[in-house]
C-alpha positions in Angstrom: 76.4 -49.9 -19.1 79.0 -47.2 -20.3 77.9 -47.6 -23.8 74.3 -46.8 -22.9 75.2 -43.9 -20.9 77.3 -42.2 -23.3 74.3 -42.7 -26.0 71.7 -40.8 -23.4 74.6 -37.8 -23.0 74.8 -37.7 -27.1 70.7 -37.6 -27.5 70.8 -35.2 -24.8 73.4 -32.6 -26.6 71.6 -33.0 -29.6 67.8 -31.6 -28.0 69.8 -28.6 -26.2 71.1 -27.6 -29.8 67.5 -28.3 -31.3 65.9 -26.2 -28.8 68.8 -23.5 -29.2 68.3 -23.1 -32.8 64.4 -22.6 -31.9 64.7 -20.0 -29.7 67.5 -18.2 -31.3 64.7 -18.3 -34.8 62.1 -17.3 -32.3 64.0 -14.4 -31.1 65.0 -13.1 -34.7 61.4 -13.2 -35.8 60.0 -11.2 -33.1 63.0 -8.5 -33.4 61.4 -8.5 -36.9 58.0 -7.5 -36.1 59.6 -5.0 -33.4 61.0 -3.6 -36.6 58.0 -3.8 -38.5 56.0 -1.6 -35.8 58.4 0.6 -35.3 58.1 2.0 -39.1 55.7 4.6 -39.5 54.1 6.2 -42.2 55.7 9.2 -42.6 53.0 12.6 -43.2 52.8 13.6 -46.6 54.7 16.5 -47.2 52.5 17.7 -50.2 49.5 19.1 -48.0 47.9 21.9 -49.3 46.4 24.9 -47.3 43.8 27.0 -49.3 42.2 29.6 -47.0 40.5 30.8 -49.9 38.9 27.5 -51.1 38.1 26.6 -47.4 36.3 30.6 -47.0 34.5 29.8 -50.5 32.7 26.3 -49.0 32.1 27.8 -45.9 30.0 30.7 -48.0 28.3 27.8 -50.0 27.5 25.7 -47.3 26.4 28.4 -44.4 22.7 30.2 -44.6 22.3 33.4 -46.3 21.6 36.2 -44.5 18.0 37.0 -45.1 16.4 34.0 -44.3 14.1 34.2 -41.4 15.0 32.8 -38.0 12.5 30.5 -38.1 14.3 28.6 -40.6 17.6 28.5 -38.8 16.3 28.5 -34.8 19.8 29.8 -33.9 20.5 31.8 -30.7 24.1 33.6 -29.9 24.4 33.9 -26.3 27.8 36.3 -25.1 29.4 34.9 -22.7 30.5 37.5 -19.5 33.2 36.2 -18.2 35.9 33.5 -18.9 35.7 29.9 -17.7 38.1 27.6 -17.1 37.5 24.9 -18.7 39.9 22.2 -16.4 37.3 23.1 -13.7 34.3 20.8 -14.3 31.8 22.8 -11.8 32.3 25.6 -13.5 32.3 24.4 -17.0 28.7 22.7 -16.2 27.2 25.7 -14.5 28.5 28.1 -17.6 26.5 25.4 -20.0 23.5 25.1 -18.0 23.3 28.8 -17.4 24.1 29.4 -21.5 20.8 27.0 -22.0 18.8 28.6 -19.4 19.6 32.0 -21.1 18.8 30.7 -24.5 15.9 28.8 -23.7 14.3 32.3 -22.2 15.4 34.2 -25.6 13.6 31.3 -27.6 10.5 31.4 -25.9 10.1 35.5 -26.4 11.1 35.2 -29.5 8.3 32.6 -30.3 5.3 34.7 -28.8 6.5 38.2 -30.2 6.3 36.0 -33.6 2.8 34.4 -32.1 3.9 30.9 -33.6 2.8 27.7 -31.7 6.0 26.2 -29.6 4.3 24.2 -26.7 3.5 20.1 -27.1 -0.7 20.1 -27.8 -2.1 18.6 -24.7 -3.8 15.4 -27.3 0.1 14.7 -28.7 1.2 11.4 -28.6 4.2 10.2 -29.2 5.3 6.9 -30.3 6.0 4.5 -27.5 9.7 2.2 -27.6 8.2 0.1 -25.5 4.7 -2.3 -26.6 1.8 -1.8 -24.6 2.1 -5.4 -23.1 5.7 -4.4 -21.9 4.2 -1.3 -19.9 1.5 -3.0 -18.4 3.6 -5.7 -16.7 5.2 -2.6 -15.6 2.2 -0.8 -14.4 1.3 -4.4 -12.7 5.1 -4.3 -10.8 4.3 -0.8 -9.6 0.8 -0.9 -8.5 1.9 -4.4 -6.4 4.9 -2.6 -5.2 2.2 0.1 -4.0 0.4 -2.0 -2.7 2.8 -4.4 -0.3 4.2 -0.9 0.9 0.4 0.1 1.7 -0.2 -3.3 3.6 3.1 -3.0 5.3 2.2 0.9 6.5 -1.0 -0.6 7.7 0.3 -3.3 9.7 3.1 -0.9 11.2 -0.1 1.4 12.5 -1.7 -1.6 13.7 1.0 -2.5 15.6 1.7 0.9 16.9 -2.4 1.0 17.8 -2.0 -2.1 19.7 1.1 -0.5 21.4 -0.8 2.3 22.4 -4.0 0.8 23.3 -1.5 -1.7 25.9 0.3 1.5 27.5 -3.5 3.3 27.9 -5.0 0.4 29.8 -1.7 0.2 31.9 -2.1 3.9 32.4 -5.6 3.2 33.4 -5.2 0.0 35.4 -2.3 2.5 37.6 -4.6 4.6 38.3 -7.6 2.4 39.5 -4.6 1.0 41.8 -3.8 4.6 42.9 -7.0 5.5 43.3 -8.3 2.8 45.2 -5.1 2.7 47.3 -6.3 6.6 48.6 -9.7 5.6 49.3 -8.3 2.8 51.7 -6.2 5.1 52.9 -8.8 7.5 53.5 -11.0 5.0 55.2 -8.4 4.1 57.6 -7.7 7.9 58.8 -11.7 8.1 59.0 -11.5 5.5 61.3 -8.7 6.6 63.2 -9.8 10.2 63.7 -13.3 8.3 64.9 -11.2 6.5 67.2 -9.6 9.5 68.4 -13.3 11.8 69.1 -14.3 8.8 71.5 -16.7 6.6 69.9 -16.4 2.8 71.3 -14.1 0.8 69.3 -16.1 -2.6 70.0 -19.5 -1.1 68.8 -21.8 -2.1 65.8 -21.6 1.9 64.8 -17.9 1.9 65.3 -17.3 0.0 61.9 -18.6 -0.4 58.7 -18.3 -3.2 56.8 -16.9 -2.7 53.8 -15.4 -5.3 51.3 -13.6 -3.4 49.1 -10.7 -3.2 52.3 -9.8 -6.5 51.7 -9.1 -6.1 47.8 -12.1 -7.6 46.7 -14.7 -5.6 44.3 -18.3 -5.3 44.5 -20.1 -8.9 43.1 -23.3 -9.1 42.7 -24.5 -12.2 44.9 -24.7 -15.7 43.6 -27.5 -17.0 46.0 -30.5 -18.5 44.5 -33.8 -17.4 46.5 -35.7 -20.4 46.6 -39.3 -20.3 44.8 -38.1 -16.9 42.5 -37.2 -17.3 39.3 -34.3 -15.6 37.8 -35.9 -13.0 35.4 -38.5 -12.1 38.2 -38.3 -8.8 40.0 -40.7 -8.8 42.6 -39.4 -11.1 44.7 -41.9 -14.0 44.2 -45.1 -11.8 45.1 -46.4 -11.9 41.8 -46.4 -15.5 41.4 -48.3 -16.1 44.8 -50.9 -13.2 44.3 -51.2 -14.7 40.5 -49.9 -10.9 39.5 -53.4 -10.3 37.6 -53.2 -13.0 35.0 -55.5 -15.6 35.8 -58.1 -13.7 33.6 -55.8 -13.4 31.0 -55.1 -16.9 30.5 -58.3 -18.1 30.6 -59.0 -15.7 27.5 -56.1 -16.7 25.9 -57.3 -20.4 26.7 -60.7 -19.6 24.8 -58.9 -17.5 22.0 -56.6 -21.2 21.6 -59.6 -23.0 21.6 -61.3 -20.9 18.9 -58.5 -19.8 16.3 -55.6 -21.8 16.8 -52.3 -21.5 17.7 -50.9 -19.5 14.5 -49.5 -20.9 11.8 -51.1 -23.1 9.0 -54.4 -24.5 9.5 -54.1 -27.5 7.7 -55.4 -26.2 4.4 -59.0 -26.2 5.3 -59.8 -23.7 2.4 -57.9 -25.3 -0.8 -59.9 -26.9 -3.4 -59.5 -30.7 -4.0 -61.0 -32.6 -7.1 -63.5 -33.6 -5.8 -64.9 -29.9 -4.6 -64.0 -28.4 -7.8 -66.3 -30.6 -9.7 -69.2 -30.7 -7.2 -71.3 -27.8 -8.6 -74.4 -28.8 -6.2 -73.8 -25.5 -4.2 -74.4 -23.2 -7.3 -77.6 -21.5 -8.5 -78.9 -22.6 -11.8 -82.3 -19.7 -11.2 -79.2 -17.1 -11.7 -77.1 -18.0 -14.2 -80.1 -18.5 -16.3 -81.2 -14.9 -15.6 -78.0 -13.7 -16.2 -78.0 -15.6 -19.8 -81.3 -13.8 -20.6 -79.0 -10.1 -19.3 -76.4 -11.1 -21.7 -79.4 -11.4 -24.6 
């Protein structure tokens, strides 16, 4: 057992100085690229500055001065006061307002020369997009449109049928009011009746009125015996035969004679047999009409 145990310290001595000798080559290898970034490349210190050469290019390079403006489409705008240019706000305004100002100079510019600036109203330009792209596009939009239309239109429907509840409330309160001061009106009628000394147990002393109790004015359900319901005269025209006893006994004979409407059983169309029976014409004529025709 002591044997093993001093072979397990020895194998275990021996990875600590493996992994020392990899770290300390780790660590000299990284100090080496640390010294590899560190060196720069130092500016050359054979630069030349010509001012002249760098005055002659610009000359070459920059537009002569008679050409037309049209050519160059340049505007010098002077600026009135200085800007800071730390301050975004108003390093934004003093661009916005240089363009403004330019754009205005451009555009007199362009009519006192009379030359065509504008876009033609029939200019097209080329589209990024394909045509298919856009309509699926136009499609989104118009059902967008459309689902915002049907939701407006439900919203007022709902509002409607808010409205119209609150109105028949409002109306349904005042039927109730109303018919609450014609009660009350009956019953100080009454009283002040009471009061001039009519008798109370009379038949004039009361009138009988139904709408007291609550209940509206029905029209009445009883059946008069021997009246039917469409007839207005009470039954008298039914027991005096109302004039009609004439009439239907011509409308009897008028049955009897044409009919009752309708078809007549096709008593007037031809059949084989009468279109080949030509007993009923007159040979005398049609031979006289032969001799016209000579």
């Amino acid at each position: 057992m002591g044997l093993r145990s001093n072979e397990v310290e020895n194998v275990m001595e021996d990875d600590s100085d493996v992994m020392d000798d990899v770290s300390e080559e780790e660590f000299e290898s990284e100090s080496d690229s640390e010294e590899e970034d560190v060196k720069l490349a130092e500016p050359s210190k054979n630069s030349i500055y010509n001012r002249d050469g760098l005055i002659e290019k610009l000359e070459d390079i920059s537009w002569p001065e008679n050409v037309e403006w049209m050519h160059k489409l340049s505007l010098d705008i002077d600026q009135e006061k200085e800007v800071d240019v730390n301050d975004d706000l108003a390093r934004e305004l003093a661009f916005y307002t240089q363009a403004l100002e330019g754009t205005r100079l451009a555009f007199e510019k362009f009519e006192s020369m009379k030359l065509p600036f504008l876009r033609p109203p029939d200019y097209y330009a080329e589209m990024v997009k394909t045509d298919a792209h856009m309509q699926k596009v136009k499609g989104r939009l118009l059902s967008q449109k459309r689902q915002i239309e049907e939701a407006e239109e439900r919203r007022k429907a709902r509002e409607a049928k808010k409205i119209a509840k609150e109105v028949q409330a409002e109306k349904m309160k005042e039927r109730a009011k109303q018919k609450k001061h014609e009660i009350e009106a009956v019953k100080k009628w009454r009283k002040q009746r009471q009061q001039s000394g009519f008798p109370a147990g009379g038949k004039d002393s009361e009138l009988d009125l139904g709408f007291e109790d609550g209940k509206a004015f029905e029209r009445s359900s009883k059946k008069r015996p021997g009246v039917s319901p469409g007839d207005r005269s009470g039954g008298k025209a039914k027991q005096h035969g109302g004039g009609k006893g004439k009439n239907m006994k011509n409308r009897e004979i008028r049955n009897s004679k044409f009919g009752f409407g309708g078809r007549k059983g096709l008593k007037k169309q031809n059949t084989a047999e009468t279109t080949n029976d030509s007993r009923g014409f007159n040979k005398g004529n049609a031979a006289g009409n032969k001799k016209r025709k000579r």
